[in-house]
C-alpha distance (Angstrom), angle and dihedral (degrees) to the residues before:
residue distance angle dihedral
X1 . . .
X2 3.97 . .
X3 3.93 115.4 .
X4 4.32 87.1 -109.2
X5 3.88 92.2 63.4
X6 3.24 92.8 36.5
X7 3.74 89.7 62.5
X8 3.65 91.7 44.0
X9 3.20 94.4 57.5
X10 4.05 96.3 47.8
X11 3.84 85.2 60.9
X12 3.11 100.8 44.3
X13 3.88 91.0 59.0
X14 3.44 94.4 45.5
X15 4.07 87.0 54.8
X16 3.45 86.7 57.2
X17 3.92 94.0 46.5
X18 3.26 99.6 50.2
X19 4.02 97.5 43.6
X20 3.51 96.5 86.2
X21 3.83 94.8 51.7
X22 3.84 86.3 54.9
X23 3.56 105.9 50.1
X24 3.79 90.9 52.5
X25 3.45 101.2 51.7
X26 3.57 91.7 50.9
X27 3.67 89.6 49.1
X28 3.60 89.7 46.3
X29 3.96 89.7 47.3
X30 4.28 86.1 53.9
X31 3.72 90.8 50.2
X32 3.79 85.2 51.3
X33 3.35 97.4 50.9
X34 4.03 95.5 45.8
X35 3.93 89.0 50.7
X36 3.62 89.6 53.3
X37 4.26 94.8 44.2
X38 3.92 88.6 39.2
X39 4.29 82.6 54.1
X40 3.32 86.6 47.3
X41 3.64 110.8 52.5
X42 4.17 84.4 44.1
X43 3.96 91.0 57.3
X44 3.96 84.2 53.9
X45 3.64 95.9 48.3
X46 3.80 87.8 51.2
X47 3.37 87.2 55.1
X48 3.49 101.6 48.8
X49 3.90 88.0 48.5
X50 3.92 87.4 54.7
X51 3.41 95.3 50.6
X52 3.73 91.5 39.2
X53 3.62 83.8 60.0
X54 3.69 106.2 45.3
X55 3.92 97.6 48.3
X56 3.95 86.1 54.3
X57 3.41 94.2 47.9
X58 4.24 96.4 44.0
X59 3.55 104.8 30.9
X60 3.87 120.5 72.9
X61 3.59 121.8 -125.8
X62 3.91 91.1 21.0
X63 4.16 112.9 134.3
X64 3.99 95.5 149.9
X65 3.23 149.1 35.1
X66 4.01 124.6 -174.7
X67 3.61 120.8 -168.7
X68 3.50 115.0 -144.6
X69 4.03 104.6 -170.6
X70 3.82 138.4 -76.2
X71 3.67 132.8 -127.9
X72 3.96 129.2 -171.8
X73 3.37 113.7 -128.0
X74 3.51 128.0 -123.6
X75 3.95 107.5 -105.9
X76 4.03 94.3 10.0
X77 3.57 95.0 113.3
X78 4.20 131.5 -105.7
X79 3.86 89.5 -70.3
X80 4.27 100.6 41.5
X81 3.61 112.6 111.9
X82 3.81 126.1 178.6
X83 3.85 115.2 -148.3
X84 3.91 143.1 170.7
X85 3.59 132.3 -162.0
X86 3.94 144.0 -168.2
X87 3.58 113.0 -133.8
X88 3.96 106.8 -150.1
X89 3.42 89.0 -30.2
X90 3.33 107.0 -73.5
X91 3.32 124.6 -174.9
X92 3.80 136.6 -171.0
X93 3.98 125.9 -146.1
X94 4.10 97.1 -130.6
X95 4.01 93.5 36.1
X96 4.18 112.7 26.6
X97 3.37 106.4 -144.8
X98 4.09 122.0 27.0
X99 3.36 107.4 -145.8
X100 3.91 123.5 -162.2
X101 3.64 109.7 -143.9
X102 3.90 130.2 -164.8
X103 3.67 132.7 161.6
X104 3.74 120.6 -152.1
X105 3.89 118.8 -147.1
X106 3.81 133.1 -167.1
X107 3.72 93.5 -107.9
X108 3.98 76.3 76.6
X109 3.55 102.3 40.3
């Protein structure tokens, strides 16, 4: 064999060496990264129950408390979170649904 295919055929064995140990650290970097979104979305559930909880039990007239989703914003931090709520599920004749929004920042953390 001439030196060229020679080389070719170095690199192409190491391709195939080294494809294994790629594809499962990626796949082990994607299982990472679900874990710590799937952590994630629980601690703001928790939080949502919490809060759920303490505005029934403090505010008057309070029975239920729908949550309607959260977002983080872009720029707000790790720990910003923007939420909105129904609050006994209120509802107005021009809009549907009023929903009480609030966004929590790490300045309050």
């Amino acid at each position: 064999m001439n030196k060229k295919k020679s080389i070719i055929l170095i690199v192409f064995l190491i391709i195939i060496a080294i494809t294994p140990l790629l594809v499962k650290n990626i796949g082990g970097y994607m299982k990472e990264q679900k874990e710590l979104n799937d952590k994630y979305v629980e601690a703001v559930k928790e939080t949502q129950e919490l809060v759920s909880n303490y505005i029934i039990e403090n505010f008057e007239g309070i029975k239920t408390v729908e949550w309607n989703g959260w977002s983080t914003p872009k720029g707000g931090g790790p720990f910003a979170i923007n939420s909105s709520m129904t609050v006994n599920g209120y509802e107005d004749e021009d809009n549907g649904k009023v929903q009480l929004s609030y966004i929590v920042g790490h300045e309050y953390i």
